[in-house]
N, C-alpha and C positions, 0 to 999 in steps of 0.2 A: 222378218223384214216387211213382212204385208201387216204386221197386226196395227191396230188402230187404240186410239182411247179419246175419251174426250171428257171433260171437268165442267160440273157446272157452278156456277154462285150458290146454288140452294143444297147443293147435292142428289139432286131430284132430277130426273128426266124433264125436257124442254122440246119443245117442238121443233126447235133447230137442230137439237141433239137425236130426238127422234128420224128425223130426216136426211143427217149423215148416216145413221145407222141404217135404214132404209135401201139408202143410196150407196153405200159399200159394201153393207152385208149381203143386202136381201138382193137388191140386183147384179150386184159384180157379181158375185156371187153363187148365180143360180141362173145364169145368160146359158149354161150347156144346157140346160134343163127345159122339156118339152114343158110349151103353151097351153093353156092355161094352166097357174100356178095358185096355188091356196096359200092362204097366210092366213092363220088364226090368231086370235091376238086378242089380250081381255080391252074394254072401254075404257081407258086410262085418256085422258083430255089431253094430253101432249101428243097422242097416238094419232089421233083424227084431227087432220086439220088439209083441207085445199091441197096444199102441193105433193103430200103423200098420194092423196084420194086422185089427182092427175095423172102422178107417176106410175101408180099404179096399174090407171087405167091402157096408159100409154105400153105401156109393158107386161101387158094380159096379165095381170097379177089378182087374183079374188080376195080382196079382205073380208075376211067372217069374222065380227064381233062378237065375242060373248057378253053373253048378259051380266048390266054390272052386280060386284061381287060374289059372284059365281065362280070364280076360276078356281079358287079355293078344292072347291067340289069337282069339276068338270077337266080339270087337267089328270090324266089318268096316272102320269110318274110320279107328279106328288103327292097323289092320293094315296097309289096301292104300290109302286115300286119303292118309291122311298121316304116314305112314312115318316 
């Protein structure tokens, strides 16, 4: 009953799309959970935009970019857990 979706024209993540996600997942979501919060998250252009980087701030949330195409390397599950 809570789950969400959402469809874009490209198929591709959207800044609006990012934003819902953001705003359902990452804060409905994680409001029981002690201040400040981390969000890692690779440099994808739909990722970073103004009303993320607000909302964020608004709701003590830390965004850590990685560095681009790097994730590849740097995410440890899909590295060594599941290959």
């Amino acid at each position: 009953s809570d789950t969400l979706y959402r469809c874009t024209d490209s198929g591709w993540i959207s800044e609006l799309t990012f934003v819902n996600w953001f705003t359902h997942c990452v804060l409905a979501r994680t409001n029981h959970i002690d201040r400040p919060l981390l969000l890692v998250m690779d440099n994808h252009s739909a990722h970073i935009n103004i009303e993320v980087i607000e909302l964020a701030m608004k709701h003590r949330v830390i965004i850590l970019c990685l560095p681009p195409h790097t994730t590849h390397a740097l995410q440890a599950l899909d590295v060594v857990t599941f290959r």
